[in-house]
N, C-alpha and C positions, 0 to 999 in steps of 0.2 A: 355576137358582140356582147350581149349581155351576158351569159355564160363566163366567158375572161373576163369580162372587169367582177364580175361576184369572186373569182379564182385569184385575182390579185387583191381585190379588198381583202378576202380570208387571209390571204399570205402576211400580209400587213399585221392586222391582228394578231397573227401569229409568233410574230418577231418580236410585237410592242416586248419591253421589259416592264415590271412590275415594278414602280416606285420604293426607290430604299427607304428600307427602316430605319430609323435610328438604333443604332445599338442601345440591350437593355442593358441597365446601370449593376457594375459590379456590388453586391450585395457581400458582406466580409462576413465569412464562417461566425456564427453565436463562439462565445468561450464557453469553452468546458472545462469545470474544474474539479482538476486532482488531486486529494490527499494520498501522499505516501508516508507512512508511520511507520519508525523504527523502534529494534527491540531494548531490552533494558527493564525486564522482567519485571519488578513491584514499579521500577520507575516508570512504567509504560504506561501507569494511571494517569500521568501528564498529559497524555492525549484528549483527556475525555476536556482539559480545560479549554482546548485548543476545537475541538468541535463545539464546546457550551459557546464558546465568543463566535464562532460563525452562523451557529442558528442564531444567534439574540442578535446579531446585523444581518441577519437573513440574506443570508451569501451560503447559496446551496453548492453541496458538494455533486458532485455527476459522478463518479467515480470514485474507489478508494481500495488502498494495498496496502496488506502489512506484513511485517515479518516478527517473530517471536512474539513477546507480550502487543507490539503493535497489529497482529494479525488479531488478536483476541478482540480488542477494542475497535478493530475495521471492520471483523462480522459480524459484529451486535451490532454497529451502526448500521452497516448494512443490509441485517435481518429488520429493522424497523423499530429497533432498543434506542429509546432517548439519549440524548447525553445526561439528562438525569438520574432520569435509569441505568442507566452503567457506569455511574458515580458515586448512585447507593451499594449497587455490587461489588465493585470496588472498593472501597473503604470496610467494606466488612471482609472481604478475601483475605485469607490465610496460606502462607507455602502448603499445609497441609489439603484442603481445597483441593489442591490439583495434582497432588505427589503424594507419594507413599514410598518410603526408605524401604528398601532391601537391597540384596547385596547381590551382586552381580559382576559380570568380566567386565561390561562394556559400559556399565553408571551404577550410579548410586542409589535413583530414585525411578519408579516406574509412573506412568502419567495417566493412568486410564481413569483417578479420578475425574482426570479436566474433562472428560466427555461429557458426566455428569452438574459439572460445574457449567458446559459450555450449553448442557439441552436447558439449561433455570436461565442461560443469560442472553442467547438469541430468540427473536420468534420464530425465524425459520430454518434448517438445517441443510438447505443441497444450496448449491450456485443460481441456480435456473432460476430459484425462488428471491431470490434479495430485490431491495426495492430498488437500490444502484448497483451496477455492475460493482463485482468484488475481485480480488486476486489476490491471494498468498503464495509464497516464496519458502520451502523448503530444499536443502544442501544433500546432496547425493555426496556422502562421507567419501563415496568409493573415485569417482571420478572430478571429486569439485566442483560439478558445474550448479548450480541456482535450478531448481525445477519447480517451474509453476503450475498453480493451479487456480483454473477459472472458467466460469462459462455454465460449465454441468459436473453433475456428482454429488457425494458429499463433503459437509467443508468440515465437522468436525475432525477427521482423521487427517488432513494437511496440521488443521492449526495445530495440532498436539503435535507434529512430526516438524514444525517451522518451531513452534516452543522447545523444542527435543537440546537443552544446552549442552555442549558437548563434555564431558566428564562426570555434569549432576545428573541427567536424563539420558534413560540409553533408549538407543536408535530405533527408530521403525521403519518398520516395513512395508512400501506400497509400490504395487507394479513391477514390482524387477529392483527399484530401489531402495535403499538404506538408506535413512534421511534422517538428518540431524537439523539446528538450528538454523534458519535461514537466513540469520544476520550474519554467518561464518562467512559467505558466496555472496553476499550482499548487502550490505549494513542499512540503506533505505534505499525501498521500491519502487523509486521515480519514474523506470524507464518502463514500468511494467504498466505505472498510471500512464503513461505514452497509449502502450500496446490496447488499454482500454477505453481510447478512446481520448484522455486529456489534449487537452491544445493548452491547458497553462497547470503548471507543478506549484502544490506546497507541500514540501520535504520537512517533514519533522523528525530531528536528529537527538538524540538523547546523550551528549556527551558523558564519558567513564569519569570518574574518580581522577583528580591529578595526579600528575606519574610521580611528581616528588613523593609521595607516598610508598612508603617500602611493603612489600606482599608478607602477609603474616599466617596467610592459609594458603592452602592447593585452590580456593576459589578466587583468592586474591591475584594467584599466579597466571588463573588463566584468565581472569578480567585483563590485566595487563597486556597480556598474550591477546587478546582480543585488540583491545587500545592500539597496540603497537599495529597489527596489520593494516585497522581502518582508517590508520593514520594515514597510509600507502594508497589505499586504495579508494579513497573517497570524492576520489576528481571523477570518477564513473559515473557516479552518480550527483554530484554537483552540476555535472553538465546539463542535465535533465529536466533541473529544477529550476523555474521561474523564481519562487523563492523559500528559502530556507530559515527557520526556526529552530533554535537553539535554547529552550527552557533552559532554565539555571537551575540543575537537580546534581550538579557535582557534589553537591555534600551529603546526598542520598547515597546509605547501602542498595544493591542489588534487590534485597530482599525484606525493605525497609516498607509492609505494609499498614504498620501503625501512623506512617506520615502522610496518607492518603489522602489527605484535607490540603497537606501544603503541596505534595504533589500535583495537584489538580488546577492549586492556585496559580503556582509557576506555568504549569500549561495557560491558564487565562492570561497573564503577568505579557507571557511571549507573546501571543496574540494578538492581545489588543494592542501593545507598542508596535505592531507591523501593520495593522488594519487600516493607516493611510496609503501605506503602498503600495495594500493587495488589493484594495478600491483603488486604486488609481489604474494596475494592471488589470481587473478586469473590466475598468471604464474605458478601455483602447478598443476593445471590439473584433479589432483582428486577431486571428488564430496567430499565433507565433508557432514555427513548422520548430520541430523535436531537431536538437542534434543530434547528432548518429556520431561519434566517434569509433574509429578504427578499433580500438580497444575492446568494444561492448559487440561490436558490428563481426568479430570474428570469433563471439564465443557469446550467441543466441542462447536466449532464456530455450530451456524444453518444457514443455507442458507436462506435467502427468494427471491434469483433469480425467483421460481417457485410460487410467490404468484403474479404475477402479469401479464396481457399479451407485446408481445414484440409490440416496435411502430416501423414505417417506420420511 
């Protein structure tokens, strides 16, 4: 008798259910934030005003991408170069710096000084090493499509190959690819600050020259020829972006490094007029999930991080 009632008390115990928990409280992804900086060669010193205003409201960036002169200013920030610091480097840079004219089928000017200019202006030189994830964006001439680079390797030979302007600079060569200017395949790299990780974009766009203006050189011709495509295609990357900055550098030449003081200002100028908004977006807390539009989603960024080895 004793026996079965110990056999049915176990069985008892055995059924009990364990007291439900309360569910634990959804806890909303931290913001991660993105700069994507676009190109626009001596005007792409505007960048650095546009980082000086988010260090001074200490609003860290987690990430950051650029393409042409804005790859240059994304790798020095992200080798661990002040915005001061590459604001004094900038203002004394010169087109010569980074080019040397000779004559050629495919440009005008070859780019191997920027390597030079690029080991004085970051501290550190491959991917792996940056203090925030980085990515740059150079154009496969041959097939069109944007080929990034991020993660591991070295970053000097992209950014001279994302700077590579198509007619001044002739093309390079990495991995199988021919690469030209990165702003040709994609004028800002919003979706790339996605792929690294962003949950909220600020796109900094560097608007051209206005079109009223009539072309008075072959450099003038393909500015415009530039204007005109990005005009087309810039809802790609608008999509991307939480939000967008627009310095006022239209009355800047291309190549206008003696204005590096008011370039710089206008990056501040943009800034700080948006710094209620972009505190307010990232006072929300929640992650806001990336759009994916059909357009971007059937013609993926490709890496070429892995076509080349990394350097010390």
């Amino acid at each position: 008798m004793k026996l079965a009632l110990d056999k049915w008390l176990g069985a008892l115990r055995w059924k009990r259910q364990p007291e439900t928990q309360p569910p634990a409280p959804v806890v909303p992804a931290p913001a991660r934030l993105g700069l994507a900086l676009g190109g626009g060669f001596a005007r792409g010193l505007t960048h650095i005003g546009v980082l000086r205003v988010l260090e001074q409201n200490h609003i860290a960036v987690d990430c950051i991408a650029g393409v042409s002169a804005g790859a240059i200013v994304a790798a020095a920030y992200a080798s661990g170069t002040t915005p001061d610091e590459i604001a004094e480097i900038g203002r004394a840079m010169r087109f010569t710096d980074v080019a040397r004219w000779t004559i050629g089928r495919m440009g005008f000017a070859l780019s191997e000084r920027m390597e030079r200019f690029l080991r004085k202006s970051l501290k550190c030189y491959c991917f792996e090493q940056m203090r925030i994830p980085l990515g740059v964006i150079a154009t496969d001439v041959v097939t069109g499509e944007p080929v990034i680079f991020r993660d591991r390797g070295d970053v000097v030979l992209p950014i001279r190959a994302s700077c590579s302007y198509p007619g001044l600079f002739q093309p390079l060569r990495i991995g199988g690819h021919l690469l030209v200017d990165g702003a040709v395949s994609m004028e800002v790299p919003a979706l790339l600050t996605r792929l690294l990780g962003a949950t909220h974009v600020i796109s900094c766009h560097l608007p051209m020259q206005g079109a009223a203006a009539t072309p008075t050189n072959m450099f003038h011709v393909i500015n415009r020829c530039f204007q005109i495509l990005h005009s087309r295609t810039e809802i790609t990357w608008r999509l991307h972006s939480n939000l967008v900055l627009e310095p006022d550098v239209r009355g800047m030449e291309w190549d206008s490094f003696e204005s590096g003081t008011d370039l710089i200002k206008a990056g501040e100028d943009a800034a700080r007029q948006a710094l209620p908004q972009l505190q307010a977006m990232l006072g929300l807390g929640a992650a806001r999930e990336p759009v994916m539009p059909d357009s971007i989603s059937a013609s993926p960024l490709r890496s070429g991080s892995e076509s080349y080895p990394a350097t010390s």
